[in-house]
N, CA and C of each residue as an Amber inpcrd file, in Angstrom:
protein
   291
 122.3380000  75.0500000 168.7780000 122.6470000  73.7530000 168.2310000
 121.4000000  73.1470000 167.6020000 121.8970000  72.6100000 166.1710000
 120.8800000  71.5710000 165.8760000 120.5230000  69.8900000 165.6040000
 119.9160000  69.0830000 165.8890000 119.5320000  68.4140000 165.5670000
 119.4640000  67.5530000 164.2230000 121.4840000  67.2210000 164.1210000
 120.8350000  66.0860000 162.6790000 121.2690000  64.8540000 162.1660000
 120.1120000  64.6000000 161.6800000 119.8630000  63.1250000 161.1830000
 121.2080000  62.4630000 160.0700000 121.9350000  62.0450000 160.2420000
 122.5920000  60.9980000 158.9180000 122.6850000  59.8710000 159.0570000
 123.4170000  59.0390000 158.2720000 124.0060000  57.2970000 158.1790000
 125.3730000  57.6820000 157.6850000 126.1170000  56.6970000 158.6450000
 127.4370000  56.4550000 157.8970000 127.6590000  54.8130000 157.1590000
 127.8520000  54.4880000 156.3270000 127.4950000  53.1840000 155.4810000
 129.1260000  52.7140000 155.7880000 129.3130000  51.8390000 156.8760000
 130.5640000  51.0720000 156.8890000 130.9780000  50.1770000 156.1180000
 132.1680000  49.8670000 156.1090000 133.3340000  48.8290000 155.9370000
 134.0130000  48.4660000 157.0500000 134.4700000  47.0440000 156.5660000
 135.2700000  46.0810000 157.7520000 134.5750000  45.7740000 159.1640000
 133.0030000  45.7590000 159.0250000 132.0080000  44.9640000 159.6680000
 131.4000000  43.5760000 159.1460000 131.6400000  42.7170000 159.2300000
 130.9440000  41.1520000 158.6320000 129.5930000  40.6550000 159.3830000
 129.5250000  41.1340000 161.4010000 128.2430000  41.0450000 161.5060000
 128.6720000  42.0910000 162.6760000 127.0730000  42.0350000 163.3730000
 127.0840000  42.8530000 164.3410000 126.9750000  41.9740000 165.9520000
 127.7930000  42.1620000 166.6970000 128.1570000  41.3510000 167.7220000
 128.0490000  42.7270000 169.0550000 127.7880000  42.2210000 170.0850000
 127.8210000  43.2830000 171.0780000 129.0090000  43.9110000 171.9510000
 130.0130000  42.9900000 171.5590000 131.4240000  43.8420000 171.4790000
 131.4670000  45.0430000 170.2810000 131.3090000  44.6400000 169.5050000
 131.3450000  46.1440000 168.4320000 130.1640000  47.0540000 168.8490000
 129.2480000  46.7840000 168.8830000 128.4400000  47.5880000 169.0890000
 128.3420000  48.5860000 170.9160000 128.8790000  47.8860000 171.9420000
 129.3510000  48.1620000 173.0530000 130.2440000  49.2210000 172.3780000
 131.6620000  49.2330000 171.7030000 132.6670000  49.6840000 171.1930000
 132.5950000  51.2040000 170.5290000 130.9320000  51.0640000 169.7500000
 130.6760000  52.0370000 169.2150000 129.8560000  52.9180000 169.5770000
 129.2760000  52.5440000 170.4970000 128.3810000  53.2220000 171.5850000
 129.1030000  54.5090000 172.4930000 130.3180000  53.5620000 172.8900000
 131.2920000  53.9700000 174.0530000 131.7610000  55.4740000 173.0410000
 132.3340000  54.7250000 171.9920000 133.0480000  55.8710000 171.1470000
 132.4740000  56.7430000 170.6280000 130.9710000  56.4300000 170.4190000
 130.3140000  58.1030000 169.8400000 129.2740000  58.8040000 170.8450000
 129.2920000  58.5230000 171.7160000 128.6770000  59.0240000 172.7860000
 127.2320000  58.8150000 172.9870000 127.1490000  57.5260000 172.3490000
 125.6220000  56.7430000 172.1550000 124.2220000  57.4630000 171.3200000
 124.7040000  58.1140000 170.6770000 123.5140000  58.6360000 169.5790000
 123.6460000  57.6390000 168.4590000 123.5850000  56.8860000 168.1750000
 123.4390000  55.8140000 166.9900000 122.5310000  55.0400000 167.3030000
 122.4150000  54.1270000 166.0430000 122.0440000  53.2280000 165.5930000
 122.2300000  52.2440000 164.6520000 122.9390000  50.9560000 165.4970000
 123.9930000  50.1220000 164.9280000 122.8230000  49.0890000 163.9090000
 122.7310000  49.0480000 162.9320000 121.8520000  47.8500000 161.8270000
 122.9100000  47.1870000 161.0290000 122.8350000  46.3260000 160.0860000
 122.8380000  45.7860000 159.0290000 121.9970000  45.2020000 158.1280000
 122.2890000  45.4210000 156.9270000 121.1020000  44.9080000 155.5360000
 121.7940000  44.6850000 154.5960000 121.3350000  43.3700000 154.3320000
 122.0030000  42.9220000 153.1070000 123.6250000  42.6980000 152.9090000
 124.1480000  42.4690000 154.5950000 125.6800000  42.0240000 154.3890000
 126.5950000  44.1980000 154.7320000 125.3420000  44.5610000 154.6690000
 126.3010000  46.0040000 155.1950000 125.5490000  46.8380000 156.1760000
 127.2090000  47.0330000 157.2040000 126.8240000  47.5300000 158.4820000
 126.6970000  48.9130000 158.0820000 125.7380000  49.8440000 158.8800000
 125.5790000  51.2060000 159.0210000 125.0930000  51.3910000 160.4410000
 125.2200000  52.9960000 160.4720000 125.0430000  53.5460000 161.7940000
 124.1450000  54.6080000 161.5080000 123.0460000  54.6520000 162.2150000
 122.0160000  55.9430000 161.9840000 122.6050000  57.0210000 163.3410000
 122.6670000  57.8910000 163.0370000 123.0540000  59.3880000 164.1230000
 121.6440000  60.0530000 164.0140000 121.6870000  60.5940000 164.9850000
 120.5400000  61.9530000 165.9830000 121.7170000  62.5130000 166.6080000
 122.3490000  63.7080000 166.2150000 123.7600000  64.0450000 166.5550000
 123.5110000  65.8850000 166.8600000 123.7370000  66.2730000 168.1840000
 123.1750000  67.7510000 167.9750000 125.0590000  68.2520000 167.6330000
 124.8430000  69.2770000 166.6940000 125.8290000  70.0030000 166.7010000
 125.5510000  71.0720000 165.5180000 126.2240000  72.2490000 165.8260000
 125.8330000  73.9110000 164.7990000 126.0200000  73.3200000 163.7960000
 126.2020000  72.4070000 163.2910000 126.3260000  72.1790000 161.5100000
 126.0420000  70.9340000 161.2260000 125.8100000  70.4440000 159.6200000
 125.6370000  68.5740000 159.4980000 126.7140000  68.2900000 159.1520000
 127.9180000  69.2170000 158.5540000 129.4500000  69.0400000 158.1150000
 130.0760000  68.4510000 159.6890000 129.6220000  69.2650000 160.6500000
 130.7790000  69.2310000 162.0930000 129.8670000  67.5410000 162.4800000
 128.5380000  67.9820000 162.8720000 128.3640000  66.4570000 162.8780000
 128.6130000  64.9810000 162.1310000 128.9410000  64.5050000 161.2100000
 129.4120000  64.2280000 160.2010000 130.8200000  64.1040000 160.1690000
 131.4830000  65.3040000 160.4130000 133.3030000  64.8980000 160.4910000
 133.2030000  64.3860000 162.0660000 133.0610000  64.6210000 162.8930000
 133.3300000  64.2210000 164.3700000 132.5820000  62.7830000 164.6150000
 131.5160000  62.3510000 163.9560000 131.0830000  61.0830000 164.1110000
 131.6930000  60.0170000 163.1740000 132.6700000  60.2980000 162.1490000
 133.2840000  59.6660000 160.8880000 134.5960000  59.1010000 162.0880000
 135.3460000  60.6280000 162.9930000 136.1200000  60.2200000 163.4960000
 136.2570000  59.5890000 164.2770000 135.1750000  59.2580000 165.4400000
 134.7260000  58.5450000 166.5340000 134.5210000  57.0180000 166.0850000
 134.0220000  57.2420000 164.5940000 133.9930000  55.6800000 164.6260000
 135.3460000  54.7410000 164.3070000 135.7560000  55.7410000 163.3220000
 136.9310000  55.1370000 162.7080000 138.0670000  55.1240000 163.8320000
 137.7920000  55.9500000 164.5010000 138.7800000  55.8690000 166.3720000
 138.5900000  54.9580000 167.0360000 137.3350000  53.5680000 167.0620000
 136.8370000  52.8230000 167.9160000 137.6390000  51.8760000 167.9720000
 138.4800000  51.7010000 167.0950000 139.3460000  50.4700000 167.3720000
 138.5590000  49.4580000 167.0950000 137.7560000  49.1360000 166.2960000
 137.3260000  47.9130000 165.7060000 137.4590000  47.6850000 164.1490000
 138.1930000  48.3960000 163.9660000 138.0870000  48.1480000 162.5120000
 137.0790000  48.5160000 161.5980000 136.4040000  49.2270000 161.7220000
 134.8930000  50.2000000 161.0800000 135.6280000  51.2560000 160.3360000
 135.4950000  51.3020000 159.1100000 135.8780000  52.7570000 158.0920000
 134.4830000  52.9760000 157.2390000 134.5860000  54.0380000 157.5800000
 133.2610000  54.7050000 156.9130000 133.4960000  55.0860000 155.5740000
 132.1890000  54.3580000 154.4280000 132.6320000  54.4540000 153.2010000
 131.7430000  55.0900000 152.4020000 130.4320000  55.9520000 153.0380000
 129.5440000  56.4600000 152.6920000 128.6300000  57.0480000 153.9960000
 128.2490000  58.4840000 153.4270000 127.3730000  59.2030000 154.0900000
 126.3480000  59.4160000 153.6300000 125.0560000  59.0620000 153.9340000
 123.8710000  59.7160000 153.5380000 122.9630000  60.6010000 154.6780000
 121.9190000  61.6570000 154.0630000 121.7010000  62.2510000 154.9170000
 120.5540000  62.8230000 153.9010000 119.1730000  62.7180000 154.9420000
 118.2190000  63.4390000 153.6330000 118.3110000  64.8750000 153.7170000
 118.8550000  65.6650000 154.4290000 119.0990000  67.0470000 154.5400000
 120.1320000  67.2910000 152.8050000 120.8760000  66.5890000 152.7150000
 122.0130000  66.3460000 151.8020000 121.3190000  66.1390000 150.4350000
 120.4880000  65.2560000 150.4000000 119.5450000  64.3790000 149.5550000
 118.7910000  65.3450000 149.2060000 117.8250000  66.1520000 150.2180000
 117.2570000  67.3210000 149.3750000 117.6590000  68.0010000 149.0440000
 118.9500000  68.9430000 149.8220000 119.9010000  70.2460000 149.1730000
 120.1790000  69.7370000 147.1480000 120.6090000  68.2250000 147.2180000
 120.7970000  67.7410000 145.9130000 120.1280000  67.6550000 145.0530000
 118.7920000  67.6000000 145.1220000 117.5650000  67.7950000 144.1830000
 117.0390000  69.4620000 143.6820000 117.3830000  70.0000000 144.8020000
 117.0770000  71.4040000 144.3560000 117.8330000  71.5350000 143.7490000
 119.4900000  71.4000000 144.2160000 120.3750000  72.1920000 142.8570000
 120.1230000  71.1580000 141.8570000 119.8200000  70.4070000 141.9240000
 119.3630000  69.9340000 140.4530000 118.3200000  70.1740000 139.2260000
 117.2050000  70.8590000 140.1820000 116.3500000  71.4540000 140.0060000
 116.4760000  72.7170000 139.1930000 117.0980000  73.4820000 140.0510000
 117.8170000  74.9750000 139.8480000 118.6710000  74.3910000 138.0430000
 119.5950000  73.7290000 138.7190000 120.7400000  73.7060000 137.4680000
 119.8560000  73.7650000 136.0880000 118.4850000  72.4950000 136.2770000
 117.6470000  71.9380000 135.0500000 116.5360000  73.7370000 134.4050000
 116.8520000  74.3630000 135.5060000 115.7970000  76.0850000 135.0730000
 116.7120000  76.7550000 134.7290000 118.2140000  76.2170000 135.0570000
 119.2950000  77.4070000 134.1830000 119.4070000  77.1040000 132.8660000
 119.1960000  75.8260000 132.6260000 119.5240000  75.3130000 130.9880000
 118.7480000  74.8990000 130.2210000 117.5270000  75.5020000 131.1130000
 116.1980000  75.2010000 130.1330000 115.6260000  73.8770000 129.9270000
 116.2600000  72.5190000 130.7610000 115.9930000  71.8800000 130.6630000
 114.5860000  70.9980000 130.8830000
């Protein structure tokens, strides 16, 4: 198993109160990190599991399972973030760019 890092960038959070955050704790098995900035809630994960896809679908579902009304409307992940620059990279040496 490995070790990885993402954010899920919510919806249908307005602030962060310790009922939700109790809520979301309970439901993902306390690897987060509940913030908000700028009017939007997110959750940072340290999530061990064989893949960042399995971690990622199983923490999307846990939240959106919490019964508070949290839908996840974005994932970031710098594992993701770099895979995306290389093939961009790559793509820009196929076309000569």
């Amino acid at each position: 198993m490995n070790e990885h890092r993402f954010t899920l960038i919510l919806s249908g959070v307005s602030e962060i109160t310790p009922e939700l955050a109790d809520a979301l704790y309970a439901a993902t098995g306390g690897d987060i990190e509940l913030n908000m900035r700028d009017g939007v809630a997110f959750l940072e994960f340290d999530r061990e599991s064989s893949s960042l896809r399995e971690a990622v679908t199983s923490a999307i579902s846990q939240v959106e399972g919490a019964g508070v009304g949290a839908r996840v409307v974005r994932v970031e992940s710098q594992d993701a973030n770099t895979i995306a620059k290389i093939n961009a990279d790559l793509l820009g040496v196929a076309t000569g760019s």
